[in-house]
N, CA, C and O atoms as a Maestro MAE file, in Angstrom:
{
 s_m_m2io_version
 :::
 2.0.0
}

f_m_ct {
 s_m_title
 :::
 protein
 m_atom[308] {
  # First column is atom index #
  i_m_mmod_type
  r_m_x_coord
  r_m_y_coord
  r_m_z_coord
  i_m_residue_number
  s_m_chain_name
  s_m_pdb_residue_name
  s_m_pdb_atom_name
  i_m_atomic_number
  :::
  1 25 88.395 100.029 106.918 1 A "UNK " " N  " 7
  2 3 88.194 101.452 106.952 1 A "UNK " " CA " 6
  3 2 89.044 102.097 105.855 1 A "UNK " " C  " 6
  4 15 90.015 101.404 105.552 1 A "UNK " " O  " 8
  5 25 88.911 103.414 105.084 2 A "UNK " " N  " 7
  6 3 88.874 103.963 104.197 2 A "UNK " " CA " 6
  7 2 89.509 104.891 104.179 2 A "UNK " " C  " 6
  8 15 88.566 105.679 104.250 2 A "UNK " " O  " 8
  9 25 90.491 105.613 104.135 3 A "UNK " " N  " 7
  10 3 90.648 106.999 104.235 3 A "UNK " " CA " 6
  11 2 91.608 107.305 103.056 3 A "UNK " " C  " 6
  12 15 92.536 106.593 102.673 3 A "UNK " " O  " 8
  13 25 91.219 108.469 102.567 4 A "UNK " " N  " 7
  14 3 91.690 109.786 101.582 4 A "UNK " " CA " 6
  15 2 92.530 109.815 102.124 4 A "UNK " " C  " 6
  16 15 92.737 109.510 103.299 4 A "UNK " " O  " 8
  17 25 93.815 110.571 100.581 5 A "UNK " " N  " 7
  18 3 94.785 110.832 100.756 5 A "UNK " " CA " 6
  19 2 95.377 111.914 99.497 5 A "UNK " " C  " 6
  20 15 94.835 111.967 98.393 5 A "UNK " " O  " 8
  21 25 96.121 112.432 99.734 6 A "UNK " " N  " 7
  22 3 96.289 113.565 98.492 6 A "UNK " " CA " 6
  23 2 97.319 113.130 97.399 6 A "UNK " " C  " 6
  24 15 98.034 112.264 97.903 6 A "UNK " " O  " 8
  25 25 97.606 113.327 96.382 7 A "UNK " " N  " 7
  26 3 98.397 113.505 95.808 7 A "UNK " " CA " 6
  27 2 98.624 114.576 94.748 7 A "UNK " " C  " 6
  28 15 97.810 115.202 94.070 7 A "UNK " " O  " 8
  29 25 100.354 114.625 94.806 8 A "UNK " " N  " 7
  30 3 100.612 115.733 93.522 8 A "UNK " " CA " 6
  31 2 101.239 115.135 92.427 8 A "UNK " " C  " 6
  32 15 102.190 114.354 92.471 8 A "UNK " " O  " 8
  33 25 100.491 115.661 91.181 9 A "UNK " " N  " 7
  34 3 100.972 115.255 89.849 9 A "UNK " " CA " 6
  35 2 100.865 116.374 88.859 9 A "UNK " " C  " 6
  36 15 100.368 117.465 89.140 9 A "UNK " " O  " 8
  37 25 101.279 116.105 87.870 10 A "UNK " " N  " 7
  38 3 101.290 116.935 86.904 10 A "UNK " " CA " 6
  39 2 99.697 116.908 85.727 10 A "UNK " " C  " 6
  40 15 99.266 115.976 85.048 10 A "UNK " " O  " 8
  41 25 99.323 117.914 85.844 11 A "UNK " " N  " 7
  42 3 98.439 117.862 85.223 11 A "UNK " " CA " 6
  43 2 98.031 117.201 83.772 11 A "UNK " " C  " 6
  44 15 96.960 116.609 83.640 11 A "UNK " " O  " 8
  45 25 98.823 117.328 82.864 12 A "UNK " " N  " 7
  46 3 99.316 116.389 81.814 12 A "UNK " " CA " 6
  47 2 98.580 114.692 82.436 12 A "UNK " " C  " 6
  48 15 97.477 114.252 82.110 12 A "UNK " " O  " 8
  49 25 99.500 114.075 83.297 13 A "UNK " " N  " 7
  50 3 99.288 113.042 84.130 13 A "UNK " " CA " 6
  51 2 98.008 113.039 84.738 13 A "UNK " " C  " 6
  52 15 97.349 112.087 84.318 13 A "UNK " " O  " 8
  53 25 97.415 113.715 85.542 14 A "UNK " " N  " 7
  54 3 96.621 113.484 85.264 14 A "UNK " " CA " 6
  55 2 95.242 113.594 84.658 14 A "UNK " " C  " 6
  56 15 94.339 112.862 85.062 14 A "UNK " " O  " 8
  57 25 95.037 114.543 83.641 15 A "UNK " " N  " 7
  58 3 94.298 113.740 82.600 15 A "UNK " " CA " 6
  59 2 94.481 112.497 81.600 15 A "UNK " " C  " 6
  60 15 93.539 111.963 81.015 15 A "UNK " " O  " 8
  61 25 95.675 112.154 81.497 16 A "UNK " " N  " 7
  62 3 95.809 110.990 80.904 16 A "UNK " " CA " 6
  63 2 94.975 109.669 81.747 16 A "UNK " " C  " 6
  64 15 94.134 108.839 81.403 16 A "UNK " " O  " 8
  65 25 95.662 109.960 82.944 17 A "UNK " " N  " 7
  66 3 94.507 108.900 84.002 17 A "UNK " " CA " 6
  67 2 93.233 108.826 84.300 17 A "UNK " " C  " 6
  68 15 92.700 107.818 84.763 17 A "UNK " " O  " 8
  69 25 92.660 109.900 84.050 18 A "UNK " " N  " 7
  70 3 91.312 109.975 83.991 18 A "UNK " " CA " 6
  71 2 91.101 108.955 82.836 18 A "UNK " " C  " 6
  72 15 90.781 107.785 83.043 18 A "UNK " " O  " 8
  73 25 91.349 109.604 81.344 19 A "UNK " " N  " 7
  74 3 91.027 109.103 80.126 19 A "UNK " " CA " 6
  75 2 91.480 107.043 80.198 19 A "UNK " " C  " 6
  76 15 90.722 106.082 80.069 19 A "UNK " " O  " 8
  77 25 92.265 107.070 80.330 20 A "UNK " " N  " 7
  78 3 92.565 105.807 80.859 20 A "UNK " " CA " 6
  79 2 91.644 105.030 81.699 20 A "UNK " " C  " 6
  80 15 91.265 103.908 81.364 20 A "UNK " " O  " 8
  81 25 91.298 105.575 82.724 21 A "UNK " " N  " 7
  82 3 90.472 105.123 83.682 21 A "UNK " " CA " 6
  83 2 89.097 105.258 83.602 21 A "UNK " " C  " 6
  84 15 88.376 104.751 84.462 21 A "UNK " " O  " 8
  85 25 88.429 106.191 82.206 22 A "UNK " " N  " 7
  86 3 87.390 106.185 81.798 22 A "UNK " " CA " 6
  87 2 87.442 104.616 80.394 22 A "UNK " " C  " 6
  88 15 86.757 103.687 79.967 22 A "UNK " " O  " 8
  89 25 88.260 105.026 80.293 23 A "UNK " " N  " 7
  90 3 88.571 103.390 79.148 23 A "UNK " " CA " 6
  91 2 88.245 102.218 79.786 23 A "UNK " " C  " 6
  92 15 87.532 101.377 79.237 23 A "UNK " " O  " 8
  93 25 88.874 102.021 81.335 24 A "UNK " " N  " 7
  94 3 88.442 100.514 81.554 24 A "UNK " " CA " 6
  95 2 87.460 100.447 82.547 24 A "UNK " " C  " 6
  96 15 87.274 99.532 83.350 24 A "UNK " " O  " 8
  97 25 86.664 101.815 82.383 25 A "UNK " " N  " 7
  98 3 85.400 101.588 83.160 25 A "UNK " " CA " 6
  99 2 85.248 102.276 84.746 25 A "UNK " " C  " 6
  100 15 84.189 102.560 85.306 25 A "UNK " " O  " 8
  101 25 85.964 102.365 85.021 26 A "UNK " " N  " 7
  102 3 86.724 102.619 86.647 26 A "UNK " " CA " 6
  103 2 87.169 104.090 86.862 26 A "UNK " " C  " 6
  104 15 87.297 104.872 85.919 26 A "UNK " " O  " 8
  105 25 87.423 104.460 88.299 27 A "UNK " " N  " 7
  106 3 88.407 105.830 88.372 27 A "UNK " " CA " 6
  107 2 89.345 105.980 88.703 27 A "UNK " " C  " 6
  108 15 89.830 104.984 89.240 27 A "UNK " " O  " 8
  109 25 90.383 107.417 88.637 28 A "UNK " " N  " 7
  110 3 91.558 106.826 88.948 28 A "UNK " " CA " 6
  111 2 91.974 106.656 90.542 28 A "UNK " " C  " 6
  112 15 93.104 106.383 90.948 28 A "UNK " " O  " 8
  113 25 91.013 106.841 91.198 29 A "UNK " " N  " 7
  114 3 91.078 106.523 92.943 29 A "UNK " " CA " 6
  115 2 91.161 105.078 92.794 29 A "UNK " " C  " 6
  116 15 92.219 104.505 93.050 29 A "UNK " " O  " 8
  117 25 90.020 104.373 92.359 30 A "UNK " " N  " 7
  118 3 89.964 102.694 91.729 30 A "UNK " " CA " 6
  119 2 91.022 102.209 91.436 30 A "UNK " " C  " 6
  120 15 91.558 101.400 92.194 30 A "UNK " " O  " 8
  121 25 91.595 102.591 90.236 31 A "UNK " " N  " 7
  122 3 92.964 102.196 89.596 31 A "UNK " " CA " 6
  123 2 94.107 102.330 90.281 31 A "UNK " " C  " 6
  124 15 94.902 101.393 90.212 31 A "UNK " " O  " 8
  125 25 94.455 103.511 91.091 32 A "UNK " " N  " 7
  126 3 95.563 103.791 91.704 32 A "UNK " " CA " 6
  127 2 95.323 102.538 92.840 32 A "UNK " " C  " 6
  128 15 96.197 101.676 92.748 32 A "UNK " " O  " 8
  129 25 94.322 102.287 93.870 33 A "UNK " " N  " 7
  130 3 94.448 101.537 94.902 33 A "UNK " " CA " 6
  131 2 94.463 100.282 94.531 33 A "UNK " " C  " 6
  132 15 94.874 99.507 95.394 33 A "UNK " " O  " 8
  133 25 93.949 99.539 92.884 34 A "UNK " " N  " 7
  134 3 94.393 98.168 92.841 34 A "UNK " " CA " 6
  135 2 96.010 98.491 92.528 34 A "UNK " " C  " 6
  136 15 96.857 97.830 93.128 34 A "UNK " " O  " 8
  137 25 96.305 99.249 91.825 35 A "UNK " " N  " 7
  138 3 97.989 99.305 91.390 35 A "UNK " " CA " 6
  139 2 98.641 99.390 92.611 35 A "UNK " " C  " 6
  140 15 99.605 98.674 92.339 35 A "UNK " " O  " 8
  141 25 98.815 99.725 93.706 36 A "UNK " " N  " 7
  142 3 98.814 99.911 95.324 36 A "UNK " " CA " 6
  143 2 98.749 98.699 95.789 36 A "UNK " " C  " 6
  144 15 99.702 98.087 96.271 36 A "UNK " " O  " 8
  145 25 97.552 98.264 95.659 37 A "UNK " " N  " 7
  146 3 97.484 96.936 96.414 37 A "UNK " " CA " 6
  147 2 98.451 95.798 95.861 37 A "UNK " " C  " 6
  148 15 99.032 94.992 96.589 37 A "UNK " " O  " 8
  149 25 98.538 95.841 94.531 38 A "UNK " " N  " 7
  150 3 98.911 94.523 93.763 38 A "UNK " " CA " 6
  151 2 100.480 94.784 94.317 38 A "UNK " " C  " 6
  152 15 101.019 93.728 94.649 38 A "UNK " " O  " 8
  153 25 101.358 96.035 94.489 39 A "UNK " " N  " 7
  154 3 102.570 96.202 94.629 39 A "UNK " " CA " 6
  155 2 102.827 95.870 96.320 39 A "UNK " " C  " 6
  156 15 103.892 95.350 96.653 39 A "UNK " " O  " 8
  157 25 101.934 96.157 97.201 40 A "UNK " " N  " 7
  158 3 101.574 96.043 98.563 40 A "UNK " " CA " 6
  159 2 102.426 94.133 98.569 40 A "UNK " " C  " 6
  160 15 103.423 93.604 99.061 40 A "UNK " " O  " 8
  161 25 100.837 93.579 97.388 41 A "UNK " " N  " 7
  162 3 100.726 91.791 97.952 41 A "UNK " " CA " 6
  163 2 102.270 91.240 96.938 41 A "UNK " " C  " 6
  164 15 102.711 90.134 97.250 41 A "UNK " " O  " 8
  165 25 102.905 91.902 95.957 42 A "UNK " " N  " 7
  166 3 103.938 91.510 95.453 42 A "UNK " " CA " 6
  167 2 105.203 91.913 96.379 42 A "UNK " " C  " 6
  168 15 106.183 91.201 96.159 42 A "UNK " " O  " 8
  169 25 105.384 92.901 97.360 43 A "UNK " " N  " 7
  170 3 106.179 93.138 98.018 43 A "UNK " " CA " 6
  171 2 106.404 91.836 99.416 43 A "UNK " " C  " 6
  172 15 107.514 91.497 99.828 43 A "UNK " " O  " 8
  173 25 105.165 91.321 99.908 44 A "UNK " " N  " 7
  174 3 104.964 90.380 100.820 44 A "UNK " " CA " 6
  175 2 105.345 88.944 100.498 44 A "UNK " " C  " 6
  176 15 106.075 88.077 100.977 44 A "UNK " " O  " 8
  177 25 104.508 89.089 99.454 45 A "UNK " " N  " 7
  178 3 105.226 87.211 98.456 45 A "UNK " " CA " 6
  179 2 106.645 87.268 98.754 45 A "UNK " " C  " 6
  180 15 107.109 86.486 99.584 45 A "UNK " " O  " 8
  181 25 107.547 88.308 98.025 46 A "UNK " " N  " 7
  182 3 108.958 88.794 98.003 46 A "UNK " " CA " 6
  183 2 109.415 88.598 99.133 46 A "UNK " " C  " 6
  184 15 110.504 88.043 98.991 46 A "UNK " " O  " 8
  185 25 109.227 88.720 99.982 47 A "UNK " " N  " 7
  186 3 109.486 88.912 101.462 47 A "UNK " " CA " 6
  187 2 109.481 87.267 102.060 47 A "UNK " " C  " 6
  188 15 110.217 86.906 102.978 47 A "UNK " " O  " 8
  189 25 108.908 86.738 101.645 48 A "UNK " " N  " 7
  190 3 107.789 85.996 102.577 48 A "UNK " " CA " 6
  191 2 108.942 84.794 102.002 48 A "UNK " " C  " 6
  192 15 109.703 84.142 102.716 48 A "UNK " " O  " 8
  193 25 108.786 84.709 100.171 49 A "UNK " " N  " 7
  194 3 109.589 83.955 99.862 49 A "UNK " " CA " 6
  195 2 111.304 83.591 100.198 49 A "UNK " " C  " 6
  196 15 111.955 82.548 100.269 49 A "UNK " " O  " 8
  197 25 111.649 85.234 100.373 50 A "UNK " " N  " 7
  198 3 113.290 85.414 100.768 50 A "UNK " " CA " 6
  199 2 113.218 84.868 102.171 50 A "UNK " " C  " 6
  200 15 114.303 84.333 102.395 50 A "UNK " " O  " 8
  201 25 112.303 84.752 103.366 51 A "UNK " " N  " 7
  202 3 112.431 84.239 104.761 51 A "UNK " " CA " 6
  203 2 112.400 82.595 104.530 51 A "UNK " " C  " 6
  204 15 113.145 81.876 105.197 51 A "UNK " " O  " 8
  205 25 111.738 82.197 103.811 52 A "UNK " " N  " 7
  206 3 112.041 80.263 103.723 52 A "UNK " " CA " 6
  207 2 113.306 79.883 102.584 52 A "UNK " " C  " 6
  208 15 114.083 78.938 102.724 52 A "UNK " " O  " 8
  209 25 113.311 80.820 101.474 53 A "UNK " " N  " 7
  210 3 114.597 80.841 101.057 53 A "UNK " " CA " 6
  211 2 116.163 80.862 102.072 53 A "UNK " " C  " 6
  212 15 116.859 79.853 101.951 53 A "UNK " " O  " 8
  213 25 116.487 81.557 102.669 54 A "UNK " " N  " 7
  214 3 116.905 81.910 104.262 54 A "UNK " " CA " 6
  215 2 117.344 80.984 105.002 54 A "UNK " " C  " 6
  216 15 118.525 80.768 105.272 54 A "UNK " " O  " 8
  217 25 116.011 80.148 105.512 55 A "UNK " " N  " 7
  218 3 115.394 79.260 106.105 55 A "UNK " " CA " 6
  219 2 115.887 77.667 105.869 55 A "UNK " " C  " 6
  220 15 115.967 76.696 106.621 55 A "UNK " " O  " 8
  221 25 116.140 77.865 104.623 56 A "UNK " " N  " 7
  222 3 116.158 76.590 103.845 56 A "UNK " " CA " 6
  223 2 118.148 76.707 104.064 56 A "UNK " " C  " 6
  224 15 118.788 75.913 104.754 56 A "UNK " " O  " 8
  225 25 118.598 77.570 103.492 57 A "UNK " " N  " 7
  226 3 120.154 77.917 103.402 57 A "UNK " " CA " 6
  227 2 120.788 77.535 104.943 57 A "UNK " " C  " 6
  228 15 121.634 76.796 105.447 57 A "UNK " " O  " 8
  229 25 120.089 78.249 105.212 58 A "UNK " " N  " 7
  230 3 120.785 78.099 107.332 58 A "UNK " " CA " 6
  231 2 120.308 76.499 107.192 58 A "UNK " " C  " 6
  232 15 121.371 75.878 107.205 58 A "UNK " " O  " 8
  233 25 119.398 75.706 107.087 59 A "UNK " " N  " 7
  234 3 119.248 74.309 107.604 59 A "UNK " " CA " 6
  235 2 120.169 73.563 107.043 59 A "UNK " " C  " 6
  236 15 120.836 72.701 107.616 59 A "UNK " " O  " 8
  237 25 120.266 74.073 105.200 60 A "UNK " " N  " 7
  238 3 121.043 73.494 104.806 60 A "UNK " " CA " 6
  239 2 120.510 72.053 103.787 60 A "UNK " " C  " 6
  240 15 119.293 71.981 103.615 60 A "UNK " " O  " 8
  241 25 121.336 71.008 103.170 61 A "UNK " " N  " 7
  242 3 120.520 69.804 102.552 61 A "UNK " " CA " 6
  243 2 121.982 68.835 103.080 61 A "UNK " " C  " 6
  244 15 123.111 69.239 103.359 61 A "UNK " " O  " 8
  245 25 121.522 67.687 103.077 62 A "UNK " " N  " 7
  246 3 122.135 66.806 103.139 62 A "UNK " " CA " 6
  247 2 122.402 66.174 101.862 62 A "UNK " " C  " 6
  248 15 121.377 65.823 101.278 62 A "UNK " " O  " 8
  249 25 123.632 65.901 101.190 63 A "UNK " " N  " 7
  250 3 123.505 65.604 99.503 63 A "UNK " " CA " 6
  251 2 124.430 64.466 99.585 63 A "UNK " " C  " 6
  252 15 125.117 64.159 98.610 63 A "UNK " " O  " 8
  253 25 124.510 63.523 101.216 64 A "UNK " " N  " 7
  254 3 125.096 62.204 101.087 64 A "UNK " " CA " 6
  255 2 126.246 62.288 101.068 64 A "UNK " " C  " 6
  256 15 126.747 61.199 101.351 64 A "UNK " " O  " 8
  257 25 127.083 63.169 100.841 65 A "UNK " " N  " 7
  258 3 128.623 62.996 100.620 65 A "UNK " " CA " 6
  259 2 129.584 63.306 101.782 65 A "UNK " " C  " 6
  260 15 129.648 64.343 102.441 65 A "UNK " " O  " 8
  261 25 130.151 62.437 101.866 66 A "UNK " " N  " 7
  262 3 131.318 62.308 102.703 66 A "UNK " " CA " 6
  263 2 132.399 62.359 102.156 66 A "UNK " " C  " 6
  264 15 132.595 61.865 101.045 66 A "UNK " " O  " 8
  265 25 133.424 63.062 102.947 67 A "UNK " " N  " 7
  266 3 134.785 63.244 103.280 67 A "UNK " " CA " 6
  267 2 135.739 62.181 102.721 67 A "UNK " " C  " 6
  268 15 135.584 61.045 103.168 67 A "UNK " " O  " 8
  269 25 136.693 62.378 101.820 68 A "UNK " " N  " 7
  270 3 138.007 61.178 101.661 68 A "UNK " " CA " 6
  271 2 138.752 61.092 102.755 68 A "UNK " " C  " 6
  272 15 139.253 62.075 103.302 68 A "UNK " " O  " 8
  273 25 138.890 59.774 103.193 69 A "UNK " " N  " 7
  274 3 139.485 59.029 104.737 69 A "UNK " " CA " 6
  275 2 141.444 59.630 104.584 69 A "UNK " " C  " 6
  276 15 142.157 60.080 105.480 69 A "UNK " " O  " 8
  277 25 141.779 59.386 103.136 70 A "UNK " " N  " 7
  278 3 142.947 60.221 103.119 70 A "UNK " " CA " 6
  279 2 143.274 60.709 102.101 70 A "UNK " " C  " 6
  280 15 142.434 60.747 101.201 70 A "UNK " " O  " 8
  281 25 144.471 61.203 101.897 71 A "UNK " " N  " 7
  282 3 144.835 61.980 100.142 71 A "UNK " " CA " 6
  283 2 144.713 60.924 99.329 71 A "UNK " " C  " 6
  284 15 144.067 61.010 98.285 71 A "UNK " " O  " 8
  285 25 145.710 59.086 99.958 72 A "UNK " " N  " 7
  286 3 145.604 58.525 98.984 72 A "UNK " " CA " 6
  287 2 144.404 58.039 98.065 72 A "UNK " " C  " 6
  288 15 144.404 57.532 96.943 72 A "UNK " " O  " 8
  289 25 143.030 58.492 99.241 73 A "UNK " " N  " 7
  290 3 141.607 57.785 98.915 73 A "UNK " " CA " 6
  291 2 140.869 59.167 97.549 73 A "UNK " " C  " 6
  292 15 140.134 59.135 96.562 73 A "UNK " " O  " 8
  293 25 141.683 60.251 98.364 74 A "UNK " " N  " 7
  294 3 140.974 61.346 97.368 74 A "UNK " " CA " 6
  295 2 141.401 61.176 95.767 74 A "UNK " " C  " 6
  296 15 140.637 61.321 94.812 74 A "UNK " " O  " 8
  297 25 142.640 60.873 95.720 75 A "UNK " " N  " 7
  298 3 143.358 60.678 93.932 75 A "UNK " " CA " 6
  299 2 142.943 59.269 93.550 75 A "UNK " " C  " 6
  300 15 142.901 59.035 92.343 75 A "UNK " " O  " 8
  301 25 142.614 58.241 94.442 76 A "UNK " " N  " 7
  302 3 142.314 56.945 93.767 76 A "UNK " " CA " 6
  303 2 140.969 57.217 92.370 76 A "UNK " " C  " 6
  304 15 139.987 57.958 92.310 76 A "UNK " " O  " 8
  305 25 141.419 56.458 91.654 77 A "UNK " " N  " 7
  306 3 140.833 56.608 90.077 77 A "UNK " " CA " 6
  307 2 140.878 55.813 89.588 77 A "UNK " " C  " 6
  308 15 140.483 55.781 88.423 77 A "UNK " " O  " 8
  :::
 }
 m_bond[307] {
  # First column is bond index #
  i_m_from
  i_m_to
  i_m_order
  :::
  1 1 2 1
  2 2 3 1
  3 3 4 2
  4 3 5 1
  5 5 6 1
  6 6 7 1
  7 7 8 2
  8 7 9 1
  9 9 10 1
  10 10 11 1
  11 11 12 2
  12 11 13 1
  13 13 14 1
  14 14 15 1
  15 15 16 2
  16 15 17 1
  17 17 18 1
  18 18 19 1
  19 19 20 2
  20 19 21 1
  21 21 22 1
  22 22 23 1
  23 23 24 2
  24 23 25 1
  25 25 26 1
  26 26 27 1
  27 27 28 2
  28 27 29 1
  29 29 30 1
  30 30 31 1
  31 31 32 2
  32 31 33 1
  33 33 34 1
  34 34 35 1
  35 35 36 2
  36 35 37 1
  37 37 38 1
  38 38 39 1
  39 39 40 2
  40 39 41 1
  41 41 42 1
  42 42 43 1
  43 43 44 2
  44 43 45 1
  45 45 46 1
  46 46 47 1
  47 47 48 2
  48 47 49 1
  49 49 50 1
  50 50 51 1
  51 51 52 2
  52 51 53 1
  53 53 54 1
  54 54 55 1
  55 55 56 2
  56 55 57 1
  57 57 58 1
  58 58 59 1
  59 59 60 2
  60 59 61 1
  61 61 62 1
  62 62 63 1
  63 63 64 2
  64 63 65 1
  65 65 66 1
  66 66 67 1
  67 67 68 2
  68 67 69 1
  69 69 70 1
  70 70 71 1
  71 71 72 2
  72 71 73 1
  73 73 74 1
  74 74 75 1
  75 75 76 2
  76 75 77 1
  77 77 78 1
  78 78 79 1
  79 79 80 2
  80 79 81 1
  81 81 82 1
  82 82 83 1
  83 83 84 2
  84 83 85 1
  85 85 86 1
  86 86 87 1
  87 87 88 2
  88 87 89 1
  89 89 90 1
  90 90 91 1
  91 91 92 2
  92 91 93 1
  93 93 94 1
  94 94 95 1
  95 95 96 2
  96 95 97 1
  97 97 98 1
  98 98 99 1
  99 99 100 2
  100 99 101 1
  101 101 102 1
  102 102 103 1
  103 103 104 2
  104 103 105 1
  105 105 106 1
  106 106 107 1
  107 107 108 2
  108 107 109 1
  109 109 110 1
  110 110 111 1
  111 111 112 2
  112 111 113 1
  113 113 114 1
  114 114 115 1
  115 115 116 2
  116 115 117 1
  117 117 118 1
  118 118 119 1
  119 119 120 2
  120 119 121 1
  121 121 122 1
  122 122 123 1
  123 123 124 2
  124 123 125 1
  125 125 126 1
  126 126 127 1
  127 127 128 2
  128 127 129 1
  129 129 130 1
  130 130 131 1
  131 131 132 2
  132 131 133 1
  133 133 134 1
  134 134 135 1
  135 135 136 2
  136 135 137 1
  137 137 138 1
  138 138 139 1
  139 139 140 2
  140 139 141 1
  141 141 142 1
  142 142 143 1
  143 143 144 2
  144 143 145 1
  145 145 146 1
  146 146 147 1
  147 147 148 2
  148 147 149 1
  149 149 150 1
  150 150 151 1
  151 151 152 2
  152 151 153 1
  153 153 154 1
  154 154 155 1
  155 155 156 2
  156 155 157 1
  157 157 158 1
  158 158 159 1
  159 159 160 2
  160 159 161 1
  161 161 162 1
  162 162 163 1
  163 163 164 2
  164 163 165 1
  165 165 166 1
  166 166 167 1
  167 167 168 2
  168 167 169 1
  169 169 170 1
  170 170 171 1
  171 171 172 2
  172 171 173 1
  173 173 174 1
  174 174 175 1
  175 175 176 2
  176 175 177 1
  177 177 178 1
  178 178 179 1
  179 179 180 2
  180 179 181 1
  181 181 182 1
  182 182 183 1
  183 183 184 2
  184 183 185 1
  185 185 186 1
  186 186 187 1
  187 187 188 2
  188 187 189 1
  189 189 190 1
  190 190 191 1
  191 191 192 2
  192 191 193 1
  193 193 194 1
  194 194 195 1
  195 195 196 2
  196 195 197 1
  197 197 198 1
  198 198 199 1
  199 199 200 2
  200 199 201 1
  201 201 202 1
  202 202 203 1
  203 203 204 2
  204 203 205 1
  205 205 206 1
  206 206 207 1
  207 207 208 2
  208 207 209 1
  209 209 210 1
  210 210 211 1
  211 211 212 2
  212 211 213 1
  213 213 214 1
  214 214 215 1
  215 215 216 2
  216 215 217 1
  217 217 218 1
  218 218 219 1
  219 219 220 2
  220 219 221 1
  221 221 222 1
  222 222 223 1
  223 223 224 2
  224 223 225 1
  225 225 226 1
  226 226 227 1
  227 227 228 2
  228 227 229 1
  229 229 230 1
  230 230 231 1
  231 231 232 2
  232 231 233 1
  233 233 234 1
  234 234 235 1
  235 235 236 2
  236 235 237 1
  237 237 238 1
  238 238 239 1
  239 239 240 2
  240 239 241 1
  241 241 242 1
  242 242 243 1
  243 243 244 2
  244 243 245 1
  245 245 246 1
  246 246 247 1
  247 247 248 2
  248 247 249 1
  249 249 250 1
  250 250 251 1
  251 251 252 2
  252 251 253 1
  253 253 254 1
  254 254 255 1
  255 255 256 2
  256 255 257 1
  257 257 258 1
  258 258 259 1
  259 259 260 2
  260 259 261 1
  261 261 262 1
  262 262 263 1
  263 263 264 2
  264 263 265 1
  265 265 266 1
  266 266 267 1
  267 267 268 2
  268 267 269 1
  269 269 270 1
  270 270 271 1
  271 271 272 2
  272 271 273 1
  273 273 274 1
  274 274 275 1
  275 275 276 2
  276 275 277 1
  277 277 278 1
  278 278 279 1
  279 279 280 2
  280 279 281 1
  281 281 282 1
  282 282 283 1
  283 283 284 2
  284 283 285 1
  285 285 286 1
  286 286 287 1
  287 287 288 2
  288 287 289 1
  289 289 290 1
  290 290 291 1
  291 291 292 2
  292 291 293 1
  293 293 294 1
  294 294 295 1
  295 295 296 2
  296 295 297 1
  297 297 298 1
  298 298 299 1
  299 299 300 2
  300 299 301 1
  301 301 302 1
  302 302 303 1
  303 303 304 2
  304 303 305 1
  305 305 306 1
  306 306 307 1
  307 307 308 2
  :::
 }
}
């Protein structure tokens, strides 16, 4: 479902968007809602990525290494 919505701009602005939006064929209702959407599905990736990023930190990795048994084991060289 669909619904209108208003906006205020400066007139300057928008005729530039018109002219623009007569350039790539489209209007600027068209243009504004893919620019909308694309920031919508880039905000979610963002999101989506920082929760298994997160995810991954709290579980943690195992990188094999253990503890020196004593000081003398830690300086041995």
């Amino acid at each position: 479902m669909k619904t209108n919505i208003t906006l205020r701009m400066e007139q300057q602005l928008i005729r530039e968007a018109r002219i623009l939006a007569a350039k790539r064929g489209t209007s600027v209702s068209r243009m504004l809602a893919t620019q909308l959407e694309a920031l919508v599905r880039a905000e979610k990736a963002y999101e989506a990525a920082r929760r298994r990023a997160l995810r991954r930190i709290e579980k943690g990795y195992d990188l094999g290494w253990t503890p020196p048994q004593d000081r003398d084991e830690l300086h041995d060289r």
